[in-house]
C-alpha positions in Angstrom: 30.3 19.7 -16.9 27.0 19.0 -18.6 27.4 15.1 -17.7 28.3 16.0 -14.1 25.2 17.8 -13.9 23.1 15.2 -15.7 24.7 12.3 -13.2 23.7 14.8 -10.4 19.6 15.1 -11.3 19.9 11.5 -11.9 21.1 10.6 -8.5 18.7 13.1 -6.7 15.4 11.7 -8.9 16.5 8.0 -7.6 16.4 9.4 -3.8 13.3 11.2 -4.1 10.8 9.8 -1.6 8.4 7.9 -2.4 5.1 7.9 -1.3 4.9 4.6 0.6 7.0 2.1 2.1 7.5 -0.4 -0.4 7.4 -0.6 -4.4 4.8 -3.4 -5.8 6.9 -5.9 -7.3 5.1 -8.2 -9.9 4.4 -8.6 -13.7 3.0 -6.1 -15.6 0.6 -6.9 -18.5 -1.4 -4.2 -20.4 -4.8 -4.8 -19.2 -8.6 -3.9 -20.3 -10.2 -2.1 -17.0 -12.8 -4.3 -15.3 -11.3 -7.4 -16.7 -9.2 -9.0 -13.7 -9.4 -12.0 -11.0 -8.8 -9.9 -7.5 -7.5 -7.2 -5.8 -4.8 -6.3 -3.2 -5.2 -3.5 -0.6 -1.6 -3.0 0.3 -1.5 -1.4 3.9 2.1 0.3 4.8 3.6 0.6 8.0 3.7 4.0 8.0 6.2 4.7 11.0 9.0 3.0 8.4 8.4 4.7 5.7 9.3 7.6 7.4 12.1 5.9 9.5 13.4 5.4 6.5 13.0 8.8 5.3 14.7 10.5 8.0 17.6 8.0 7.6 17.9 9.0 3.8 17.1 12.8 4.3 19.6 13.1 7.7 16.2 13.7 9.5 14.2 15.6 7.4 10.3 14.7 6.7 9.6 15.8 3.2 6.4 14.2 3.4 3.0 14.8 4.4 2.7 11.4 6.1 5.4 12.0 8.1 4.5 15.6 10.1 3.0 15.5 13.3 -0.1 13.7 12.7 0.2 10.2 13.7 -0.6 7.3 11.4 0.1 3.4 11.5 -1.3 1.7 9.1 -2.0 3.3 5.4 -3.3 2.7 2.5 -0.7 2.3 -0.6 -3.1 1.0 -3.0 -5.9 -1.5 -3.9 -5.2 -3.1 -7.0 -6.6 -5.4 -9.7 -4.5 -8.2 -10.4 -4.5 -11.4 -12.7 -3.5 -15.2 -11.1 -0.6 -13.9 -12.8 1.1 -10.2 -13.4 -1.7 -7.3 -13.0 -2.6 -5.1 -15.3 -1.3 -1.3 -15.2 -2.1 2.4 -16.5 -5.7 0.6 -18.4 -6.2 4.4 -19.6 -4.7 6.8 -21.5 -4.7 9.7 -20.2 -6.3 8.7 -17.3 -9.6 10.2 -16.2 -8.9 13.5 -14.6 -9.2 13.2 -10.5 -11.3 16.3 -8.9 -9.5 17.7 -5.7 -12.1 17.3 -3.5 -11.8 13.2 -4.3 -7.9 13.7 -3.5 -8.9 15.9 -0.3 -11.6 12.6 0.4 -8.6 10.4 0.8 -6.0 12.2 2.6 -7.4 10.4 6.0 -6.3 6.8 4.5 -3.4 7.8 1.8 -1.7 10.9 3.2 -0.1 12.1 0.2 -1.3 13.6 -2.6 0.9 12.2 -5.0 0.2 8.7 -3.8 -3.5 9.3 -4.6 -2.7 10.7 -7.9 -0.5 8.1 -8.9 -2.6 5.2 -7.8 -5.5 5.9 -9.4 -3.5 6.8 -13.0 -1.4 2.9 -12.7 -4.0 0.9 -10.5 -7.5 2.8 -10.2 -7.6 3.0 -14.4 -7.8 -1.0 -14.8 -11.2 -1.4 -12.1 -13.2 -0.4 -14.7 -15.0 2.3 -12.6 -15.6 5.8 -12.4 -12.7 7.5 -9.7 -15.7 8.4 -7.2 -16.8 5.1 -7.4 -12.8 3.5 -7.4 -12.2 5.1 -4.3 -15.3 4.8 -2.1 -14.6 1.1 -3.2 -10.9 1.9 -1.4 -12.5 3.3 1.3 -14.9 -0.1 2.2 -12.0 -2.2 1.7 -10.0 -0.5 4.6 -12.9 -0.4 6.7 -13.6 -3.8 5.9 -10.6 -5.0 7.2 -9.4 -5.0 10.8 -6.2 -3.7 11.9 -5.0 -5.9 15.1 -5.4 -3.7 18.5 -1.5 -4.0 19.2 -0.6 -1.9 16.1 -3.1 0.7 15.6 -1.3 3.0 18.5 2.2 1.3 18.9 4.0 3.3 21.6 7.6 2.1 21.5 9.9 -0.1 18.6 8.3 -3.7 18.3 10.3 -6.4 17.5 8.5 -9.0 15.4 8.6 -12.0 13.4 6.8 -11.6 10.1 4.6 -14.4 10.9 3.3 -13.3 14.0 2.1 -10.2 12.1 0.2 -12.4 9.9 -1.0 -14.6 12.9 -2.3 -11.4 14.3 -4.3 -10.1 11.0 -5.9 -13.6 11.1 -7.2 -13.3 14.4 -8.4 -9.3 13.7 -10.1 -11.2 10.4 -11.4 -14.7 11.1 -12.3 -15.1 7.4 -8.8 -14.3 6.3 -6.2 -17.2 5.8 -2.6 -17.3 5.2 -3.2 -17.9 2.0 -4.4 -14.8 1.1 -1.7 -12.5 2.5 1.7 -11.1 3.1 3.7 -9.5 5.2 6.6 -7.6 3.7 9.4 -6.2 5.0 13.3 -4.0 4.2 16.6 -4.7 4.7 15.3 -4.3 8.7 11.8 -2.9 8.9 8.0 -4.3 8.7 7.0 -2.6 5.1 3.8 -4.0 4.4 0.6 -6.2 4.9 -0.9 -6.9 1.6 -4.1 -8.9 1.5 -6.3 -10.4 -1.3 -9.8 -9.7 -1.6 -12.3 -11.1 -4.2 -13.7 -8.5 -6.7 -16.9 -8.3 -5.2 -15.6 -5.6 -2.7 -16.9 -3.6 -5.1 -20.6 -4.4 -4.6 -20.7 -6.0 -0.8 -20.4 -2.6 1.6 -20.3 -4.6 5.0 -17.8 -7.3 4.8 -14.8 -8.4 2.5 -14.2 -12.0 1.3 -10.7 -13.0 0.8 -9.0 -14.4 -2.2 -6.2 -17.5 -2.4 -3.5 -15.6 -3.5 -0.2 -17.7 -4.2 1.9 -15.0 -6.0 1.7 -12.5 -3.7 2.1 -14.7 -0.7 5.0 -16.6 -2.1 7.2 -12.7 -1.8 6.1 -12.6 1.6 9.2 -11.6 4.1 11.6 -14.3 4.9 13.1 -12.7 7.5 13.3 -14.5 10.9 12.5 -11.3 12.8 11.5 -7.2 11.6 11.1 -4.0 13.6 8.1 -2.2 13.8 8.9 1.7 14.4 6.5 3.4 16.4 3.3 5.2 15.6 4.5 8.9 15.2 3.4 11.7 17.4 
């Protein structure tokens, strides 16, 4: 009976939702915070994530993302990375976060848990301060320009994975498919993940984009994805 009811907790921790569309893939190294070649800002799709959701929760939305607010594009993360691997959890414990900084951010990452998790794995290896970490989030998204066709996405768009790179090169003139990628599910457009040089820390009106060969090599292979729409 106990093992039944271990195997059951087990199998409901696994389903648990996460907080955004896509788990990072990559190498992990322990890492010394500041000390690091780039970063990511990973933007989900957030009309999959909660497509997928609902599939998995028989269409439930446990999830603050997924209420009646609409939102396309989120923010999952920016993170320091190395050429090769990134570094992870670069304090222990981690600097406490204060709530209002967690109420700051709900706009870009619309979960609380995301925020809280982010900044403990990714936010601990910038080598800054978490008001400083996340105003740095903050430029990076508004440094970056979503293309016009997906900010308000009306219906189910049909898409090849390069044409949603295509179009985040024409939003960003600067940016190159060789900084990027597009990700995707079994079905669904995940995420766009791009590379930006470390000096987004310091530059508050424009980004500059980093070659990128690890993360763009994982990019989705698929010939064609589905964009859910914007909720709401």
């Amino acid at each position: 009976m106990i093992r039944s009811l271990v195997g059951v907790a087990l199998v409901a921790l696994l389903l648990a939702p996460l907080p955004a569309t896509a788990q990072y893939r990559g190498t992990a190294h322990s890492g010394v915070p500041g000390q690091f070649d780039f970063y990511v800002l990973s933007l989900s799709w957030s009309p999959s994530f909660c497509a997928e959701t609902a599939e998995r929760y028989a269409g439930r939305s446990p999830t603050l993302q997924c209420g009646a607010r609409p939102y396309s594009f989120v923010v999952h993360g920016l993170w320091p990375q190395y050429n090769k691997g990134f570094p992870e959890y670069c304090a222990n414990p981690a600097p406490r976060l204060s709530r209002d900084i967690v109420s700051s951010m709900l706009d870009l990452m619309p979960a609380p848990h995301l925020i809280y998790n982010e900044w403990d794995k990714h936010g601990t290896c910038a080598g800054l301060s978490p008001r400083a970490y996340f105003d740095m989030v903050r430029r990076a998204r508004a440094a970056v320009k979503i293309p016009p066709d997906y900010s308000e996405l009306k219906t189910p768009l049909a898409v090849a994975p390069d044409a949603v790179a295509d179009a985040f090169i024409k939003a960003n003139p600067k940016l190159s498919a060789k900084a990027m990628a597009v990700e995707c599910d079994s079905k669904r457009l995940t995420e766009v993940r791009l590379c930006l040089a470390k000096d987004v820390s310091t530059d508050s009106g424009t980004v500059h984009f980093h070659d990128c060969p690890e993360i763009v090599k994982r990019s989705c292979r698929r010939d064609q994805v589905l964009m859910p729409p914007v909720r709401g």
